[in-house]
N, C-alpha and C positions, 0 to 999 in steps of 0.2 A: 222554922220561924213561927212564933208565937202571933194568935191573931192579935194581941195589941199592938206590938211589934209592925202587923201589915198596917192596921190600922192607922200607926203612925207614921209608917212612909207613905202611905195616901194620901194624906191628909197633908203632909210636906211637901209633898208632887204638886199636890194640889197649888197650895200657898205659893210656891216657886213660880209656877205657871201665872199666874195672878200678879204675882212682884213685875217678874220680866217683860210678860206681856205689856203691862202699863207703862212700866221703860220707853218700851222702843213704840207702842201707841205717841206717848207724849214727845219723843223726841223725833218721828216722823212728820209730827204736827207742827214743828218749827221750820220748814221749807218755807221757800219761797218761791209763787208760782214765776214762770219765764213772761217775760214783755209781750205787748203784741201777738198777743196768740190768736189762730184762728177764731176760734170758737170757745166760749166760757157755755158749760155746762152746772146748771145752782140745780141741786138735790132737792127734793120736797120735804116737807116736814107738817106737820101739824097745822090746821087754819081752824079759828075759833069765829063763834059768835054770827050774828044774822044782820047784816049782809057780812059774808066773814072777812076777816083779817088776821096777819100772819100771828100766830105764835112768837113769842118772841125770841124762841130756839130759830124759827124762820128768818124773822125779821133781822135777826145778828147776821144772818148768811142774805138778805138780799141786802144788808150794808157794808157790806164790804165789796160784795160783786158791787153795788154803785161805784165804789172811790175808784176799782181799777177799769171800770167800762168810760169811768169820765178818763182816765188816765191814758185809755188805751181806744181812742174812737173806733176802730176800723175793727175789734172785736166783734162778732158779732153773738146772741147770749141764746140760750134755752133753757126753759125754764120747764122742771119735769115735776110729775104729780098727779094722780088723781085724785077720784073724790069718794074719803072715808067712808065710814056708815053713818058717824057724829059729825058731820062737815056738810056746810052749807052749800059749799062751791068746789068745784075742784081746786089741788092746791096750786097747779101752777095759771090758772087762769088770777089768781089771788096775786099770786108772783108776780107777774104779769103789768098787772095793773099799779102795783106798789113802783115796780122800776120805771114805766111811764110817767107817773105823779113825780119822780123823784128824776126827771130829764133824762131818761134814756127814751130813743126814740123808737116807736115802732118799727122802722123797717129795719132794727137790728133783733128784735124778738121773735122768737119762735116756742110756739107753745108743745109741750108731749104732755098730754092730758089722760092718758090710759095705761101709765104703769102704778102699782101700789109696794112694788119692793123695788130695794135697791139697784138688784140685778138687770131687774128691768130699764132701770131707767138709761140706764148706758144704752143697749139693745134699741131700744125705740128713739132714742134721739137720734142715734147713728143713721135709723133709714130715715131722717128729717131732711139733711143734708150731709155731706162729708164733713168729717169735723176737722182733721188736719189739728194743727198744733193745738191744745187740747188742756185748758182751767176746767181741773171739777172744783167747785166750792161746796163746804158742806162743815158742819161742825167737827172741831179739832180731834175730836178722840171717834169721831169717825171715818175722818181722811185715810188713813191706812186702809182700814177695809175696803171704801171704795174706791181707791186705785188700786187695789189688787183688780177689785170687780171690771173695772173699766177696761186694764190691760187685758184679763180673759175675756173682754167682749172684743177683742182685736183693734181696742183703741190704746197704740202705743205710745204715743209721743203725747203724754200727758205729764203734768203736776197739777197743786193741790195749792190752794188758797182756803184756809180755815179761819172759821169763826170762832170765838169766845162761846163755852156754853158759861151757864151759871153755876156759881158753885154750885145750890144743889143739885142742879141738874151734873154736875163732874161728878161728885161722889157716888150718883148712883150711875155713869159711865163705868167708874171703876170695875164696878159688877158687872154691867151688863157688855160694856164693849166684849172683853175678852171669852166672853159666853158665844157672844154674836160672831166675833173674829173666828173662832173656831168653826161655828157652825158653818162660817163660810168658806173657810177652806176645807172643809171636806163637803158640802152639800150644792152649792151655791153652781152652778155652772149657766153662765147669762146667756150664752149659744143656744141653748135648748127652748128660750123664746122666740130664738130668729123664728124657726116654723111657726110655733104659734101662732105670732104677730103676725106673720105674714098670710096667715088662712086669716085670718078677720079682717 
């Protein structure tokens, strides 16, 4: 085999991976989470500005968790996130406060304020309460990933309630999801912060 030749099924390999992955990202993302579920878990994301407020990559995901938490009273929510290096507040104290202003009540809130990746945030919510039937919310062409994540952190009985991002924010998903997808299946294992978290 000629190195063009390899070069060219690489580069095919490549492209393939990138097609399919985006497929089954986007058609993962059109579930619908189950009624009444214990517990709704909202992803963190970006918080901008002094006194901060969500990103609007955020703000798409605490509106939608509003319409099913009005929908669903007896939900109870957590809001996970901590606080960047560029970030005013931590992100789910930011959360937080958005789904108050917008009638959810405090005593269905629970804040996880000390994870900065995704893996985490499964892991640290889980030692908050039991979660039991189990909404993760989070942006659409991120949803597959974190219920993958969620399920290896041994929360099984979950679905996925997704937000809209923006296009430009999809187009550069394209890229980066199925980069990040990857990464996380072969690196990503959420169990390896139970000890952590639990020595701190």
């Amino acid at each position: 085999m000629t190195i063009i030749k390899l070069v060219f099924y690489i580069i095919l390999f490549i492209l393939s991976y990138f097609v399919v992955c985006n497929i089954v990202i986007y058609l993962y993302a059109q579930q619908n989470p189950v009624a009444d579920a214990d517990t709704m878990v909202v992803l963190g994301a970006k918080v901008i500005g002094t006194p901060a407020r969500p990103h609007p990559t955020l703000q798409s995901r605490l509106d939608v968790a509003i319409i099913y938490l009005h929908q669903n009273p007896r939900t109870k929510v957590i809001v996970c996130g901590g606080q960047g290096r560029n970030e005013s507040a931590t992100e789910a104290s930011v959360m937080a406060d958005y789904l108050i202003k917008n009638g959810i009540d405090t005593s269905r809130i629970y804040i996880e304020d000390q994870s900065i990746r995704t893996a985490q945030q499964f892991v640290f919510a889980n030692q908050i309460l039991p979660l039991g039937k189990t909404i993760v919310v989070t942006s659409d062409f991120h949803l597959l990933r974190s219920i993958i994540l969620a399920k290896r952190s041994g929360i099984h009985d979950v679905s996925g309630l997704p937000a809209s991002l923006s296009n430009k924010d999809k187009r550069i998903a394209l890229i980066r999801e199925p980069l990040a997808l990857l990464n996380s299946l072969l690196f990503d294992h959420p169990m390896d912060y139970v000890t952590t978290s639990t020595k701190q």
